[in-house]
N, C-alpha and C positions, 0 to 999 in steps of 0.2 A: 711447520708446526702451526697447527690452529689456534692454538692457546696453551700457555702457558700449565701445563698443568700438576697439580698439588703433590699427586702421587712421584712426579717426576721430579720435582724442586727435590721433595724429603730423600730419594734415591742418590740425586746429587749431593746432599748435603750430610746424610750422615751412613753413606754406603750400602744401605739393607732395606728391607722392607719394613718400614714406620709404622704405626698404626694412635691414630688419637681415642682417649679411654675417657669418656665421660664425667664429672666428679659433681656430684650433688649437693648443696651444703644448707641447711636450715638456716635461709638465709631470706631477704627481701629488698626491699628496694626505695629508694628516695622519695621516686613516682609513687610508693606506694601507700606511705606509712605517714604522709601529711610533710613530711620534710618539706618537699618541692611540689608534693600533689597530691591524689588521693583515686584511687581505681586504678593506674600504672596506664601505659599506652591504650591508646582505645582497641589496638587488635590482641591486647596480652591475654590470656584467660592465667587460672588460679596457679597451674602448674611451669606456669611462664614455659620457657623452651626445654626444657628437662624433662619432657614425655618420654623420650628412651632412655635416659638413665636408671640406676638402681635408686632405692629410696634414701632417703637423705640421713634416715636413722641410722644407715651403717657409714660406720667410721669413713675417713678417705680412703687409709689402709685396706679396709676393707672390700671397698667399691673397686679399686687401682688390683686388689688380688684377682676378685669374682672376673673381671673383664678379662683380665691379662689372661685368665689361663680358657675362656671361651677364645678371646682373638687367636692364640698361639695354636689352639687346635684347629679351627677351620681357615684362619687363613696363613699361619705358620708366620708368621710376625716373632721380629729377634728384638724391635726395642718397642718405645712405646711414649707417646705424650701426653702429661696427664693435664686434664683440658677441667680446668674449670666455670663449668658451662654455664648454670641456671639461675637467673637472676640478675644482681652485682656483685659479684664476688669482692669488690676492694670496700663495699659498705656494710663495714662488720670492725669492730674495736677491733686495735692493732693487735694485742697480742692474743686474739682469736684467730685473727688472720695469720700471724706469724705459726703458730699452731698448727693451722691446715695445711700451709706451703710445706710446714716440713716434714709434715706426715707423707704428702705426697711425693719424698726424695726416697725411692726405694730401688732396689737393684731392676736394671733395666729399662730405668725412665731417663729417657735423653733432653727432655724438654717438659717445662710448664706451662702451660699455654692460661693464662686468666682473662675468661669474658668481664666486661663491665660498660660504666654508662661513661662519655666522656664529663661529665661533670664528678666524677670520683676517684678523680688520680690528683692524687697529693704525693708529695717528696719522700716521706717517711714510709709507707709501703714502697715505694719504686726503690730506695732506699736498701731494703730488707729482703727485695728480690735481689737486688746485685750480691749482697749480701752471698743468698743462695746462691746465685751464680758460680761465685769468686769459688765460695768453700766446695761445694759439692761437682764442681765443671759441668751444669745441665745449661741448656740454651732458656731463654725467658722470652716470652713474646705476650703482647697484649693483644685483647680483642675487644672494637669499640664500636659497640652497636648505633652509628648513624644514623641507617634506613633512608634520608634522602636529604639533600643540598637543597631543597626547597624549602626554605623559613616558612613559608605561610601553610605548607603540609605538615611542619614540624607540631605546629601550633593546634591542627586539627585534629593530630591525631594523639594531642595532649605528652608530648614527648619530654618536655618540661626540660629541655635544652634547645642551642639554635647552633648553626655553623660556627658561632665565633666558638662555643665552649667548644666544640671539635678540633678546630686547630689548635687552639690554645692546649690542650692535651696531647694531641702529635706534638708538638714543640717541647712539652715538658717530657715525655716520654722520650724522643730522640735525644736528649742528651744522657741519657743510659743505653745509647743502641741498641734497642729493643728490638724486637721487629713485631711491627705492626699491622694487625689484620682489622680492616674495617669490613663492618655488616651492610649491605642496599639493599632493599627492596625496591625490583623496576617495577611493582604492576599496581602501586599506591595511587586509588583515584584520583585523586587530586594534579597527578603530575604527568607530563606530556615526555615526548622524545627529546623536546630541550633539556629537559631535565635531565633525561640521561647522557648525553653529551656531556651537560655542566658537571654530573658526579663524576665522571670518567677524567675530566679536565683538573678537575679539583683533585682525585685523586691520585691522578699522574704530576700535577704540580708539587705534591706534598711529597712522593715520592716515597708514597704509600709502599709496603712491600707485596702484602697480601690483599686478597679481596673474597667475599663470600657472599656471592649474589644469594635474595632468595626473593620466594614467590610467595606472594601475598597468602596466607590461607584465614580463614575467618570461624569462628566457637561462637558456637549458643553460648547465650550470658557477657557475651562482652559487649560494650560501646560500640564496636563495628559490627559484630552480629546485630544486634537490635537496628542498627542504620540498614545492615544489610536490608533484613527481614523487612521493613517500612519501604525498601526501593529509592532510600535516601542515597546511596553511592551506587555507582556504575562501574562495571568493571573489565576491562576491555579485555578478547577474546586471546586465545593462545597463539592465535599466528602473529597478534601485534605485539607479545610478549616476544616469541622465539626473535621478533624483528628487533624489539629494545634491547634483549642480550646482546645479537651479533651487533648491533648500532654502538651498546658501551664497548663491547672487547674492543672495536675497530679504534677507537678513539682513545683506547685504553693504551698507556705504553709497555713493550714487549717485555721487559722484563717484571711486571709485574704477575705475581702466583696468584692464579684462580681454585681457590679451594671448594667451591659448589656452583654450579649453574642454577640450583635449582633447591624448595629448599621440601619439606618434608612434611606432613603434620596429624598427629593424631586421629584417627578414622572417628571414636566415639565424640558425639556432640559437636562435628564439624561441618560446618553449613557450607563451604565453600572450599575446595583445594584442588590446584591444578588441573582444571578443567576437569574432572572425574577421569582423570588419565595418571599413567605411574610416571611418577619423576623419574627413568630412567627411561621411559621412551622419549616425553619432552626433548630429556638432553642428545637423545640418539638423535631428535628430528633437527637441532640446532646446531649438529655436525654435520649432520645430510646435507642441509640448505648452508652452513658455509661451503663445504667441499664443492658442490653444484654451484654454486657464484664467486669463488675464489675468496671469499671474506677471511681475516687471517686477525689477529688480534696485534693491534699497533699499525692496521694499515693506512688511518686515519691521524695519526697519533706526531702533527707535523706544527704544532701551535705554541712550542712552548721553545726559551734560548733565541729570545729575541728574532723570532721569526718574522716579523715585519721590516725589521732593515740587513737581511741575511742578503738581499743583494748589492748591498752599498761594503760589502767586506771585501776590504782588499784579499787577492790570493796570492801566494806565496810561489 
């Protein structure tokens, strides 16, 4: 196995063909609203990551209907996760949030998946997931957009958190055994191949479950566009990205679930996205070049359980 992958965990896990359903919510963000900053990350543009979702106006019910019955026809999909994607979804008064969670408990949904920032998990939502849990039997999993172990790239690109708020969220989150998917970006000018080592390290320390790489892509009108377009950031080319993939998976531990290699982004008003090439060739060519060098995801993956005095262990 190359890598652990998404579609194979969900087959494992709940017997059939999965499919995750987008949820949109009139909603915004910390970064955004003066809370903790003002303009949100330098690469966000207005529609934050919810460019393929339905519009926010329709209800959840609504949005969790309209998908289920496109997924079910073209790719015959029996359950469904309903993923709320765009923005912070846990920065919204509780019983808004309590509202949406359970709008989205509808016949067919095996799991809730909720993206957010890690400085927005408090007790009282995690709380009101288990909550859901208990009553309705769905799985609950978080999604905690990172992007990169490097404080001083955190800073740059106005992320308005640093590594400590990220562990400190895995920590409060693991005592509801949730299962956790963290977000990376490998192709963030600012950060080298050490970096990606140190994400992979950190990530397999914390015993992360999930992982969702993506690829840098860059919008007219944002803080990164504008840097872009002046030649303020550099941006290194696609073979040295396909090499940071294979570089974290190796260093990555095997049983952690790779839910994207690669990530996607709107064609209008995009100055920059995977190299003007389709994210599914990328990922084709970062199969090629492992299969052709044996690269295997956990080959590397030999640093943690007291690996420095592993030969002073008596054997048995």
């Amino acid at each position: 196995m190359l890598y652990y992958e998404y579609s194979k965990f969900l087959k494992e896990k709940y017997g059939t063909k999965v499919y995750k359903l987008p949820i949109n919510l009139p909603i915004t963000c910390p970064n955004r609203d003066g809370n903790i900053s003002r303009g949100g990350c330098t690469f966000c543009a207005d529609v934050g990551t919810g460019f393929e979702s339905l519009k926010s106006t329709l209800s959840v019910k609504e949005q969790l209907t309209k998908n289920m019955d496109y997924i079910r026809k073209r790719y015959k999909a029996e359950k469904f996760i309903a993923y709320f994607q765009n923005y912070t979804n846990t920065y919204v008064e509780l019983d808004e949030f309590k509202k949406y969670i359970k709008d989205a408990v509808i016949d067919d949904i095996v799991e809730i998946s909720i993206s957010t920032r890690p400085d927005c998990i408090s007790k009282e939502y995690l709380d009101y997931l288990e909550q859901i849990r208990q009553s309705y039997n769905v799985e609950i999993s978080i999604e905690l957009g990172l992007q990169t172990v490097n404080y001083h790239t955190l800073k740059k690109i106005n992320r308005g958190h640093t590594l400590a708020e990220y562990i400190d969220a895995v920590n409060i989150i693991n005592k509801y055994n949730f299962e956790i998917c963290t977000h990376l970006i490998l192709n963030l000018p600012w950060d080298n191949l050490e970096d990606i080592i140190e994400s992979a390290k950190i990530i397999s320390a914390l015993k992360i479950k999930h992982v969702k790489i993506h690829s840098l892509y860059i919008i007219k009108g944002t803080v990164l566009g504008d840097q872009y377009l002046r030649g303020d950031i550099k941006l290194i080319n696609k073979e040295e990205y396909i090499q940071r993939v294979i570089t974290f998976l190796e260093y990555l531990y095997p049983d952690i679930v790779i839910q994207r290699l690669m990530g996607r982004a709107p064609k209008e008003n995009t100055l920059f996205s995977n190299w003007n090439t389709s994210w599914w060739k990328i990922r084709d060519e970062i199969i090629e070049k492992m299969k052709i060098n044996n690269n295997y995801q956990g080959r590397l993956a030999n640093y943690l359980n007291g690996k420095g005095v592993s030969k002073f262990k008596i054997q048995s």
